[in-house]
C-alpha positions in Angstrom: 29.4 132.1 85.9 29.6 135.4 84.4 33.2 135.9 86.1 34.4 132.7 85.3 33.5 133.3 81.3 35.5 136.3 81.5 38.1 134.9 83.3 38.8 132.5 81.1 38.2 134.6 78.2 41.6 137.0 79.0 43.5 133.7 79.4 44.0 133.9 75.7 45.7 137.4 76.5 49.4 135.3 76.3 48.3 133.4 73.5 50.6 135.1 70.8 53.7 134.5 73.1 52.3 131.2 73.5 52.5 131.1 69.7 56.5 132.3 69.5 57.2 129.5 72.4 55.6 126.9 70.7 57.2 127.9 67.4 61.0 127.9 69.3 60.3 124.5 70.2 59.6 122.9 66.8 61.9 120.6 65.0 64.0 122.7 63.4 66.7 122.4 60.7 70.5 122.5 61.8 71.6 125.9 62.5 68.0 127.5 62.4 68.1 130.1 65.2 65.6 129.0 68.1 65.7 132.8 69.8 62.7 135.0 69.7 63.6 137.7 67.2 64.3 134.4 64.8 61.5 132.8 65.8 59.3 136.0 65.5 60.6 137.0 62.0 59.7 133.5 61.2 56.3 133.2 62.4 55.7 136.7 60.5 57.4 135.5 57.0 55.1 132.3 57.0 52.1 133.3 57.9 52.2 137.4 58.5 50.6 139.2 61.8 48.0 136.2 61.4 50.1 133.6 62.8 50.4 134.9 66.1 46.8 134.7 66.5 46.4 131.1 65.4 44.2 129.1 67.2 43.1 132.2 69.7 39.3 131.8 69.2 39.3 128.1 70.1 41.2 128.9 73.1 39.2 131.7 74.2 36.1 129.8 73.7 37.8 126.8 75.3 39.0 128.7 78.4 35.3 130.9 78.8 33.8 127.5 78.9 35.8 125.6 81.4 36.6 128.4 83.8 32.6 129.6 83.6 31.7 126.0 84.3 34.5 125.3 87.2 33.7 128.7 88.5 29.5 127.9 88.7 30.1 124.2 90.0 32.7 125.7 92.6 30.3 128.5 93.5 27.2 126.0 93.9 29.2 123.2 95.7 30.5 125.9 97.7 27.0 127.1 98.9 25.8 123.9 99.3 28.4 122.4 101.7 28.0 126.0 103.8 24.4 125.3 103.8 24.9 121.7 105.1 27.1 122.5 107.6 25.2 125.7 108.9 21.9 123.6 109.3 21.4 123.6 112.6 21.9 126.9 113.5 
């Protein structure tokens, strides 16, 4: 479980480009440039170094919890269905 919660944890590692590709891909004005330096230098002007980090604790909290659980419940079923089926030996 301890894996899995770390695991998940470094998911959020992309999470700033994340941020940038999410921001290309909002409505936008006509003629507003959708390319990264745009979109980066717009990110930055609105919010400063902050909004590329937007939203990363919830994810990493989010991502440690799902992956630690999947991870335990994969590892237990795992051991149980080996178990089962090495019975009789």
């Amino acid at each position: 479980m301890a894996c899995g919660m770390i695991g998940g944890s470094f998911s959020a590692v992309t999470h700033p480009i994340d941020n940038v590709i999410t921001n290309s891909q909002k409505p936008l004005p006509e003629g507003m440039s959708r390319g990264v330096a745009a979109v980066v230098k717009r990110i930055y002007a609105e919010s400063g170094a902050l909004g590329f980090t937007r939203g990363m604790g919830v994810k990493i909290v989010d991502n440690s919890y799902h992956t630690m659980w999947m991870f335990g419940v994969g590892s237990w079923v795992s051991q149980c269905v080996h178990t089962y089926l090495n019975e009789d030996e």
